[in-house]
C-alpha positions in Angstrom: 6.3 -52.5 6.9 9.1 -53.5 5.1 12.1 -55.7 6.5 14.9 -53.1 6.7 14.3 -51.1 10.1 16.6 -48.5 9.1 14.8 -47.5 5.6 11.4 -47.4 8.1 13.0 -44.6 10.4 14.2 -42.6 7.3 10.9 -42.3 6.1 9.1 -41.6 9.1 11.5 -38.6 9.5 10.8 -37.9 5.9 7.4 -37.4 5.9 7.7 -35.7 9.6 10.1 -33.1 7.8 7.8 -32.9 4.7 4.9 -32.2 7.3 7.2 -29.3 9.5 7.7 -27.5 5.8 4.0 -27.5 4.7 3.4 -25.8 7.9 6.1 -23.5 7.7 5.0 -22.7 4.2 1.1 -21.9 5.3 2.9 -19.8 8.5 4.9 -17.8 6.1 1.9 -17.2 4.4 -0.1 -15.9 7.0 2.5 -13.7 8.1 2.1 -12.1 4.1 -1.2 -11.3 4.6 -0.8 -10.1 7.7 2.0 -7.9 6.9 -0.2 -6.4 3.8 -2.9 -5.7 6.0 -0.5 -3.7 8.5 0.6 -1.7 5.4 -3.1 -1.1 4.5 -3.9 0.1 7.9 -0.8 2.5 8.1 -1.8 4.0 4.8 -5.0 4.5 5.4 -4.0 5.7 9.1 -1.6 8.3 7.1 -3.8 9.7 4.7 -6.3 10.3 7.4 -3.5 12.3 9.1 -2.7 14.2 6.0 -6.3 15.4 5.1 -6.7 16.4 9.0 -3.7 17.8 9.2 -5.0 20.2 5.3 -8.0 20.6 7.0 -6.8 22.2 10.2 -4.6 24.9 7.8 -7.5 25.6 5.6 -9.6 26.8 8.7 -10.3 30.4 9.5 -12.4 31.9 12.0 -15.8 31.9 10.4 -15.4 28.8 8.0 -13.3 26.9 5.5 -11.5 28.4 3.0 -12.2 26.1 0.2 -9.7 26.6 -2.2 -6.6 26.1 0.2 -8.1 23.1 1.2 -8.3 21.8 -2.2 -4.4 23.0 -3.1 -3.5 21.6 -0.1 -5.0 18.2 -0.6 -3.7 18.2 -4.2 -0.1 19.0 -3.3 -0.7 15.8 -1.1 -2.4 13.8 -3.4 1.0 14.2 -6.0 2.9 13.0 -3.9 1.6 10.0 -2.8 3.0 6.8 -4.7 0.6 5.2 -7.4 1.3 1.5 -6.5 2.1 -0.4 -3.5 0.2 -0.3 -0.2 0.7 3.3 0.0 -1.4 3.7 -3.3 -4.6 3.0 -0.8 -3.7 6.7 0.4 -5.9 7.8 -2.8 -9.3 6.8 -2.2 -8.8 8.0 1.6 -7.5 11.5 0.6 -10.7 11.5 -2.4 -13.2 10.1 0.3 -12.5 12.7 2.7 -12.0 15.3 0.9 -15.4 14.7 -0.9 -17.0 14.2 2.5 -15.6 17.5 3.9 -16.6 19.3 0.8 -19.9 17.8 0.4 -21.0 18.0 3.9 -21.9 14.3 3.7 -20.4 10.9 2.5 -18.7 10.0 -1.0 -20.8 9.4 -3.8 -18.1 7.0 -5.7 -19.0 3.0 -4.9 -16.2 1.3 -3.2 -14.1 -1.2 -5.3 
């Protein structure tokens, strides 16, 4: 301890306030992964929507029809963004589609 009280309170409230913004710094990052992962699951949530919802127009009566499946998940596939959270959208749209396709699950290996 030093003799000077004064310069003892300063620095206890110093390193207290030091302490308060390392946690606020590991809170804010939490909250940045936490917010990716959100925008993961609500792309992945959306492109499952979009290949149901190409799959329900591309049914007839007896069957599939193949091909408007395949225009309709094209059309979708252009207009989904290329970066970003929504870029996830991809691999969901190719997964599925290969899976409805196929009759069984994707062949690609998962990155």
């Amino acid at each position: 301890m030093t003799k000077n009280p004064v310069h003892d309170i300063d620095t206890k409230y110093i390193r207290q306030i030091q302490q308060q913004n390392i946690q606020l710094a590991v809170l804010r990052a939490e909250l940045d992964t936490a917010e990716q992962a959100r925008a993961a699951a609500e792309a992945r949530a959306e492109a499952t929507n979009k290949l149901f919802d190409a799959l329900l127009t591309s049914l007839r009566p007896y069957g599939l029809r193949r091909r408007r499946f395949l225009f309709a998940i094209r059309r979708i596939a252009a207009a989904v963004p290329d970066h970003g959270p929504a870029a996830l959208q991809h691999a969901v749209l190719f997964d599925g589609s290969n899976r409805i396709l196929k009759g069984g699950p994707a062949e690609r290996p998962r990155v």
